[in-house]
Steps between C-alpha positions, in 0.01 A plus 500: 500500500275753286515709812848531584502593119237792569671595763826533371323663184337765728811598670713552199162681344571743800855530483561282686886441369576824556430477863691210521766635340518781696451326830727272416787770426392680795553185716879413346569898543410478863652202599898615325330800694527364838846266388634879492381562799665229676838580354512869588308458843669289787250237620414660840472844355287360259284282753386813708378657153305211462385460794329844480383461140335200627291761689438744273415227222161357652412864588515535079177432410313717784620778292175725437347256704491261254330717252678328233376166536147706451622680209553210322185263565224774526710649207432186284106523553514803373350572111683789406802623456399849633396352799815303563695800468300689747536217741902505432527852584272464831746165586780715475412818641350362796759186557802704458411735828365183717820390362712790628334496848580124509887615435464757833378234690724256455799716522389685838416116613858370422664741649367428816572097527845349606596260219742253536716561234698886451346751203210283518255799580728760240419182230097499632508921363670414181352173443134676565489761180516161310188442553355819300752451229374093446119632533561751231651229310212211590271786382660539135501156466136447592376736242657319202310175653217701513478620151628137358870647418734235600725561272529862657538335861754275419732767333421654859583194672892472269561882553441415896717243495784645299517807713508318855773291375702758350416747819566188715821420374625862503399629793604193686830516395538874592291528831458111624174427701378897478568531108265159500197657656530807291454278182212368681351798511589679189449233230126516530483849503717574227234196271225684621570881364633304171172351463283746609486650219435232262126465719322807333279550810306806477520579884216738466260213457218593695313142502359454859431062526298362715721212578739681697297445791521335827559115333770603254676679792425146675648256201781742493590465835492159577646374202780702617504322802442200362824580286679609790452172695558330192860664484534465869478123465802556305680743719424390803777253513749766418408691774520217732821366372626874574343471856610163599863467299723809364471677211750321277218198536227764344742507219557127454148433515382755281775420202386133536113564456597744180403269249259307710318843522545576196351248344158660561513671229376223263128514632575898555559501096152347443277614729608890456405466174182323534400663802275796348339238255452249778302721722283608194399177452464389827155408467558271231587144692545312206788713366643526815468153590680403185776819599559268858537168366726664222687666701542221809660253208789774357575593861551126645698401201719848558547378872603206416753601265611755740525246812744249237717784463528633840577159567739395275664865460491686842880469584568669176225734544618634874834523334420806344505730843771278574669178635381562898088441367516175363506375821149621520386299217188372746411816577451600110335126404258548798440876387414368137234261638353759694471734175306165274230588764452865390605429113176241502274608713555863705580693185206424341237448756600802707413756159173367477394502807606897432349468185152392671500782762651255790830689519468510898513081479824527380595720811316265741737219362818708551414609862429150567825309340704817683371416774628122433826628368629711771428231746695204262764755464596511830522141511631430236757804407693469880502100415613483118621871434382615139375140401266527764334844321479301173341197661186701688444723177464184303233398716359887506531502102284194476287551753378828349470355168275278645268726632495722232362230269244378748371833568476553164258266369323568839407862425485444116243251549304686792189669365 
C-alpha cells in the first residue's frame, strides 16, 4: 500500500492533476467532437474520411522520422537546460524538413493508386499536411515534459481540444467531410504559433551535442515505427472493414470503438507524466519495481470497474450515436476486454522498454501481432462483420501486452 501512496504522491508532486485534468477535458471535447461529426456528415461520406485518416494516422509518428520520440528520452538525460534547448531547436529544424519531404512523398504516392472509395486520393493531399501540423504540436508538448512543466502542457492539451471541437463543429456544419479535414489540419497549427511564443527559445543557440549521432537518429526512428505499428494494430481493422464491407461499416465500427479507444487515456495520463522521471531513474530497480507492482494493482482494479460498466451499461452507452449501435453491444464489450490488456500491461511495459533503450522491441511486437491481425481479419471480418475486428484485436491487444512484459524483465535483467 505505501507504494501506491508514493506513487500517487509523486504524480500529483509533478502535476500530475493537471494533466489529468486536461486530458480528461481534451478526451470529453473530442468525443462531443466526433458526435458533431456524425450529425453534420452522412455515414458513407464520413466512412471514406475515415478510411483515409486511418492512413494518414499510423504515418503520424514517422513525422521527422521519429525525432520526437528522441527529443524526449535523450532530452531527459540531459543536465541542462541549455542543452535541452539546443537539442529542441535541432529536433525541430531538422524534423520539420524530413517532415515536409515525407508530405511530397506521400502525396505524389497517392495520387498514383486506385482506391476504392471516390476523393479518397484528394482526402490522402489534405489529410497529409496533418502530419506537420500534429508534429509541431507533439513537439510543444514534449518540451514542457522536458523541462517538468505539466501544468504548461496540459493548458496545451485543453486549448487543443477546445479548438478542434469548436473548428470541428463549425466547419462541419458549413463544408461537411472537406470542412472536417481542414479542422484537422488547422487546430494544431493555430496551438502551435499560440504557444510558440510562450517557449523563450533562443534559436541562435549554438550548442553542438554529441548525442545527436547515429543511435539517437536510431531510437528516433524505430520508436516511430514501433508507434506506427502500434497505431496500425488499431487501424488496421478500419482499413479492412473499408476493403472487405462499405464505407458506412468504417463508420459503425469506428463510433462503436470511440470509447473503447478512448479509454487509453487513463495509463496515457500517468505515464506522460512520469515518463521523463521514469527514464531518469531507470537504473534504480527498486523504485521501479515498486512503480510496476503499483501501478499493475490501480490498473486491474480500473479494468475491472470499466468491464462492470461496459457490461451492465453498453446499450445506454451506444445510444448516444444512436438507436442502430446498440445492436453492436458485443462488438463494444469485446473491444473493452481487448483495451484491460493494454490498460495493465502494454501501456506500461511498452514505455519502459523505451525508457531502457529497447524501443525497436516494441516494433518487433507490432510487426508480429500485424502480421496475426491481418490474417484473423480476414477470417474473421467476412464471417462476423465488425464483431469479427473487435474479436482478433482483443487477442492482438493481449498478446502484445504479453510480450511487452516478458521482454521487459528479459532485457532489464540482461547484463
Amino acid at each position: 500500500m505505501k507504494h501506491i501512496i508514493d506513487l500517487i504522491k509523486g504524480f500529483f508532486k509533478r502535476a500530475g492533476s493537471y494533466v489529468f485534468m486536461a486530458t480528461f477535458m481534451a478526451k470529453s471535447a473530442s468525443f462531443i467532437a466526433h458526435i458533431m461529426v456524425l450529425k453534420f456528415i452522412p455515414a458513407k461520406e464520413l466512412g471514406v474520411v475515415i478510411y483515409t485518416l486511418s492512413f494518414i494516422s499510423f504515418l503520424l509518428p514517422m513525422a521527422g522520422l521519429g525525432i520526437q520520440q528522441s527529443l524526449i528520452r535523450y532530452g531527459a538525460l540531459l543536465k541542462t537546460n541549455k542543452e535541452k534547448e539546443a537539442l529542441f531547436i535541432y529536433s525541430f529544424k531538422k524534423g520539420t524538413i524530413i517532415t515536409i519531404g515525407l508530405i511530397i512523398t506521400i502525396i505524389l504516392f497517392s495520387n498514383l493508386i486506385n482506391f476504392k472509395f471516390p476523393n479518397t486520393s484528394f482526402y490522402f493531399n489534405l489529410l497529409s499536411f496533418s502530419i506537420l501540423t500534429q508534429f509541431l504540436l507533439a513537439l510543444i508538448k514534449i518540451y514542457f515534459r522536458l523541462f517538468y512543466k505539466n501544468k504548461k502542457f496540459a493548458f496545451v492539451e485543453i486549448t487543443y481540444a477546445l479548438l478542434f471541437l469548436i473548428s470541428t463543429s463549425i466547419l462541419s456544419y458549413l463544408y461537411k467531410e472537406t470542412g472536417y479535414i481542414i479542422a484537422i489540419i488547422l487546430s494544431p497549427l493555430l496551438v502551435f504559433f499560440l504557444f510558440i511564443k510562450q517557449l523563450h527559445i533562443n534559436f541562435k543557440n549554438k550548442i553542438i551535442l554529441k548525442i545527436t549521432n547515429y543511435s539517437f537518429w536510431k531510437y528516433g526512428f524505430f520508436a516511430g515505427l514501433a508507434n506506427v505499428s502500434t497505431l496500425l494494430l488499431v487501424e488496421i481493422d478500419t482499413i479492412l472493414i473499408g476493403e472487405l464491407l462499405d464505407a458506412t461499416e468504417v463508420t459503425l465500427y469506428r463510433y462503436t470503438s470511440l470509447i473503447p479507444i478512448s479509454l487509453l487515456f487513463l495509463p496515457q495520463i500517468l505515464l506522460t507524466t512520469d515518463f521523463v522521471y521514469l527514464t531518469k531513474n531507470i537504473k534504480n530497480k527498486q523504485y521501479i519495481n515498486n512503480y510496476i507492482k503499483s501501478y499493475l494493482f490501480i490498473f486491474s482494479i480500473v479494468s475491472l470497474l470499466l468491464l462492470g460498466i461496459a457490461y451492465f451499461w453498453a446499450p445506454i452507452i451506444l445510444a448516444f450515436f444512436g438507436e442502430e449501435y446498440i445492436a453492436y453491444t458485443n462488438t463494444f464489450l469485446t473491444l473493452v476486454v481487448g483495451i484491460s490488456g493494454i490498460l495493465i500491461l502494454r501501456g506500461l511495459f511498452g514505455n519502459l522498454l523505451s525508457a531502457i533503450g529497447k524501443a525497436h522491441l516494441n516494433f518487433i511486437i507490432s510487426i508480429l501481432a500485424i502480421g496475426v491481425n491481418i490474417t484473423s481479419n480476414y477470417y474473421f471480418i467476412p464471417k462476423y462483420g465488425i464483431l469479427g475486428a473487435a474479436i482478433t484485436s482483443t487477442i492482438i491487444m493481449w498478446f502484445t501486452g504479453l510480450m511487452t512484459f516478458i521482454l521487459f524483465f528479459y532485457y532489464r535483467n540482461k547484463p
